[in-house]
N, C-alpha and C positions, 0 to 999 in steps of 0.2 A: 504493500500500500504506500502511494508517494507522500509525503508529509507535504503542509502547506507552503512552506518554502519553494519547495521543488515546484509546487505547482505553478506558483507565481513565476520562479524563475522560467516555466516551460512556456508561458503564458508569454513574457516577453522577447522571449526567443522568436516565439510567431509571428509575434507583430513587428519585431526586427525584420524579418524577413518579407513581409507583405511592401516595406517601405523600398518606392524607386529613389536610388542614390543618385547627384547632381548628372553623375558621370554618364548612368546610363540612363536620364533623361535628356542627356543632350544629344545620346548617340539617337532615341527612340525618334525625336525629331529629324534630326539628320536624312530618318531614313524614310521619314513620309515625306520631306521635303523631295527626294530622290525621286518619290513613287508619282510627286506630280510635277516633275522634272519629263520624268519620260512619257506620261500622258501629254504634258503641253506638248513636247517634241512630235508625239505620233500623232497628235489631231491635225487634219485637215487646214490649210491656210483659209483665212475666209475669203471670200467670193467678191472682186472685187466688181462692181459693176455701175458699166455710165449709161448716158442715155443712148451715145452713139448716133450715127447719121440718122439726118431726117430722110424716112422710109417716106413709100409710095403703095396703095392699097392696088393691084392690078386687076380689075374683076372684069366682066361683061352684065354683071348685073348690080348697079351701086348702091340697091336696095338692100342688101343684103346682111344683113345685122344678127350679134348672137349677144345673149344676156351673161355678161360675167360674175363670178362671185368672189372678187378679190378682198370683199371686206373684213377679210378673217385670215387671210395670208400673209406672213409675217415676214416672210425672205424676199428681199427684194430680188433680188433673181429668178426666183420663180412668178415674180409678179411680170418682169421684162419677158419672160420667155413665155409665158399664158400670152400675152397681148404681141407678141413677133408670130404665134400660132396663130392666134384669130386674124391677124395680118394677112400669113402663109396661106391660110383657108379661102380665100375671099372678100370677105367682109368687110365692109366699111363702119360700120357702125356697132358699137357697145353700147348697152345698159349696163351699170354698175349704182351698186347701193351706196348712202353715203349717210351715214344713220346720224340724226341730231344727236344723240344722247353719248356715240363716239368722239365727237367731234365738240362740244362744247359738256363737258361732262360738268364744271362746273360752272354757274353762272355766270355769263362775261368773260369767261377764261376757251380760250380756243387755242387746240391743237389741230393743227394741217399738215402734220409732216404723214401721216399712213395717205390720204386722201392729197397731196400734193403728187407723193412718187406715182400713184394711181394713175393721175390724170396726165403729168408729166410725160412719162412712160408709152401712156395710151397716144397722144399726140403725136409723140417722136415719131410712131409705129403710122403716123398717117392717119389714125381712127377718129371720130367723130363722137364725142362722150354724152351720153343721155344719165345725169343723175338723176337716183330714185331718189326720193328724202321722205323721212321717215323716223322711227324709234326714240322717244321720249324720253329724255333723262329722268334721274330718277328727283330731282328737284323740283321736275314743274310736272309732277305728277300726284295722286293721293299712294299714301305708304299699301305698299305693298298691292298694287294694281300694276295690271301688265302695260308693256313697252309701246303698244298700239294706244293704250286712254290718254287721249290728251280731251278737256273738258275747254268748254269758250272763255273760260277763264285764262286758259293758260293760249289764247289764239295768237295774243300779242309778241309770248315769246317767239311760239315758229318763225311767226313773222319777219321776227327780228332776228331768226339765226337765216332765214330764207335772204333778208338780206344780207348778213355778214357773205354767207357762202354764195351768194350773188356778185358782191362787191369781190372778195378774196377770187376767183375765177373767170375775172371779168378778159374777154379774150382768148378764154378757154375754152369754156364750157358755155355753150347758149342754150341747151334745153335743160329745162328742170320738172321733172314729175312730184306732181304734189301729192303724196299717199299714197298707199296700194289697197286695193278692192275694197273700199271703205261700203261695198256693198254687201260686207261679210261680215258678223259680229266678231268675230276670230280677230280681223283686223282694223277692227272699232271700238278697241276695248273690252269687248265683249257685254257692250252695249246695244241694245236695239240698232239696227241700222236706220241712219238719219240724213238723205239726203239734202233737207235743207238747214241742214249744221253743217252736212259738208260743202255746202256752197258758201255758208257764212265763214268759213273756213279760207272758201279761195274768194272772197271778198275783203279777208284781211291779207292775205298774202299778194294777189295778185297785182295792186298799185305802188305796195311795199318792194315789192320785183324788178317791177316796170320803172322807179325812179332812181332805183341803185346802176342798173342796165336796160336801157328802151329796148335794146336788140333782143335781151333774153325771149325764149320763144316755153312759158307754162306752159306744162300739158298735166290737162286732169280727166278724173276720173280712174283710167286703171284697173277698170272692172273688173270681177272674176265673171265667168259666164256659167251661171246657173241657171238651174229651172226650178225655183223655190218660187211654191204657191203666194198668192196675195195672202198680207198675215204671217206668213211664216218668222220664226223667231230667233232665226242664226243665220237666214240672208235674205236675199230682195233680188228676181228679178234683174240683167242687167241692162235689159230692155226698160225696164218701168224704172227704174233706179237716175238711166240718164230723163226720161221725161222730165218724172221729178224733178231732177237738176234742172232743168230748162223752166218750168216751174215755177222753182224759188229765184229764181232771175238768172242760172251762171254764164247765160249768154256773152255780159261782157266780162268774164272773168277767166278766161280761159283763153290760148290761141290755137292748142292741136288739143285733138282726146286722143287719151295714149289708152290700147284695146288690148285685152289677152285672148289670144286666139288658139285654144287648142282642139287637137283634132279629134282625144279619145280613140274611139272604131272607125269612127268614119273616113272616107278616102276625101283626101283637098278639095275636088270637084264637087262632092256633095252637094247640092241646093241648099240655101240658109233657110230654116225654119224656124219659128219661135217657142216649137215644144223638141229640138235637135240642139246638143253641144255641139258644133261641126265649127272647123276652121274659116266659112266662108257667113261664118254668122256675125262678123263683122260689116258685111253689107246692110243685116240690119239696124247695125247702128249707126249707118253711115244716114242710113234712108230715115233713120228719127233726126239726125241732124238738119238735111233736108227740109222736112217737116213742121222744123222749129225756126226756119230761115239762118240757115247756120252753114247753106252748102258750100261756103265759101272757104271752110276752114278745112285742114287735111287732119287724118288720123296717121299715128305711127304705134305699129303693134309691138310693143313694149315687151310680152311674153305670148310664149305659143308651141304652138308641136308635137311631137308626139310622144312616146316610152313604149322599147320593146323588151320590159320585164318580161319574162318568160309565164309567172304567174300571174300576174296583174290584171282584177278583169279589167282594166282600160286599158289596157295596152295591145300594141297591135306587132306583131314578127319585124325583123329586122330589116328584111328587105322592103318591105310596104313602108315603115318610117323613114324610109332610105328615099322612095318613090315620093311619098307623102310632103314631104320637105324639100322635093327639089321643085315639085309641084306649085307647094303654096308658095315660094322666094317666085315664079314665074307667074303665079297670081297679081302679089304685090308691084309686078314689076310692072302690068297690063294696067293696075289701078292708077290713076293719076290722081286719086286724094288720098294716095297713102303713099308718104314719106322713105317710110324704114320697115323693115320686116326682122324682130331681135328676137330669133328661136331661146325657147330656155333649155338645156343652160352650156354654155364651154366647156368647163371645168371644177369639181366642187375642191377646196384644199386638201381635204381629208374625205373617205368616204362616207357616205352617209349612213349605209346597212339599211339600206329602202330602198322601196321601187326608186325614189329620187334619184337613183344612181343609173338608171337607166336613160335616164333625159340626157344623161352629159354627150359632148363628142369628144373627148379628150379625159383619160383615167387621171387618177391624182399625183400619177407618176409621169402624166407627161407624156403616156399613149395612146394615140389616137385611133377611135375606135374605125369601122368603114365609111361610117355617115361622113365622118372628117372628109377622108379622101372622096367620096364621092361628090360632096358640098365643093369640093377644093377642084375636081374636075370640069363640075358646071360651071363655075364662074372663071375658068381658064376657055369656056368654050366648047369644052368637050364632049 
């Protein structure tokens, strides 16, 4: 049996030995300094990248436009090399998002460097930039409501970031989309849908626009096209949706209606119907504009297309979205009050793991699927 002594003395033996000595805490350092010694060495130099010469778009059809989603892309390199493809493709024209709530995150305080290289970039490459605008800070919003609620309260801010990003892009960018399918409670807040809030909406913004840049050319609306009954309570109609608008006056507050045109099953040629999702159901909104004394003014289809998920019941096989899209860009081209035709979508950063991933022409790696090439052949003529 050890007597108390002993066990003390064994007790501090232990703890002698638990203790790092000066010596070999300076070797332990040493040698982690070493281990990111040879990590810094073996990583990769970063990516140096410029704007490079002022490119030229070479198409046969200048209509020709595809929806980017660089808002979430963080390497500028891959932001140049998405837009030198939509370049390569055809294309003259981009949609890109350009969210309030990124870009003035706090009140009066504005950052432009992600949405400068954006637009920068997109230029160099020759392209013609349609900003979406959009998503709420979380300042001029109520706590814990989603990024689409902005209330008439807070009208005066958009307004006034509608100007700032009016002014800061003056000679860049001339179209600005105000909202997207504010005909869907989804992107209302998840408020009823209210088209005469959304026209008091571009009655605050639209003179607000026009005094910062007379040239800017607003496009509203941005419909989704549904077939949601009168009444219905998570969307409207986007037939009865623009009446409405014309309605509560939006006549002078707008100068294009930017239209989402997708095909779902139907082939391009379809005939537009008012109980049909079809790609050519943009005629009907062309023929309300008409109607309202408004034929003077052009649409440009902002989103549209097809997806050939394999399961997806809206989706249609790969060679028909292949047909379907080279169809509707030779639709828009016939149309003389439509501008631009910007299929959704180029490229997502990351994948989705949804049907969404089927909409792209170009993988997140920067592979282009056949629709690329075949889109990229039509407008070489071929």
């Amino acid at each position: 049996m050890s007597t108390p002594a002993a066990k003390g003395a064994g007790r501090r033996a232990s703890r002698s030995s638990s203790i790092i000595r000066p010596s070999s805490f300076v070797r332990l350092l040493e040698l982690v300094a070493l281990f990111v010694l040879i990590d810094w060495l073996g990583a990769p130099p970063p990516i140096l990248v410029t704007l490079g010469p002022q490119q030229t778009v070479h198409t046969t059809n200048p209509k020709i436009g595809i929806h980017t989603r660089l808002t979430d892309e963080v390497e500028e390199w891959k932001i140049q090399k998405t837009l030198q493809m939509v370049r390569e493709m055809g294309a003259s024209w981009i949609v890109e998002y350009f969210p309030w709530g990124y870009i003035e995150n706090a009140q009066g305080q504005y950052d432009w460097s992600h949405a400068d290289l954006v637009v920068d970039h997109a230029r160099r490459q020759g392209l013609t930039v349609i900003a979406r605008l959009g998503f709420v800070p979380s300042w001029a919003r109520p706590k814990d409501s989603v990024t689409s609620y902005l209330d008439e309260a807070h009208y005066a801010d958009f307004a006034n970031f509608v100007r700032e990003f009016v002014t800061h892009f003056k000679g860049r960018i001339k179209y600005i989309v105000i909202w997207n399918e504010p005909n869907t409670n989804f992107e209302w807040g998840y408020r009823p849908v209210d088209p005469a809030g959304y026209v008091k909406l571009l009655q605050a913004v639209y003179p607000v626009a026009k005094q910062a840049n007379p040239d800017v050319q607003v496009l509203a609306g941005a419909l989704a096209p549904v077939l949601a009954p009168p009444g219905a309570t998570d969307a409207m109609s986007d037939l009865e949706y623009l009446q409405k608008m014309y309605d509560a006056g939006a006549k002078n507050y707008f100068d294009i209606l930017a239209v989402h045109a997708y095909g779902w099953t139907s082939p391009a040629d379809e005939p537009p119907s008012p109980d049909r999702v079809n790609f050519r159901r943009t005629e009907l909104l062309h023929d309300i504009m008409i109607q309202n004394g408004d034929a003077a003014k052009h649409l440009i289809i902002t989103e549209g297309g097809w997806n050939d998920h394999p399961r997806w019941t809206k989706a249609v096989s790969p060679a028909a979205r292949i047909e379907n899209t080279l169809r509707a860009y030779d639709l828009c081209k016939q149309w003389d009050w439509v501008d631009a035709c910007a299929m959704w979508a180029f490229r997502f950063p990351a994948p989705a793991e949804t049907y969404q991933d089927y909409f792209t022409f170009v993988t997140p790696d920067f592979d282009p699927k056949p629709i690329y090439y075949e889109v990229q052949k039509y407008a070489e003529g071929k």
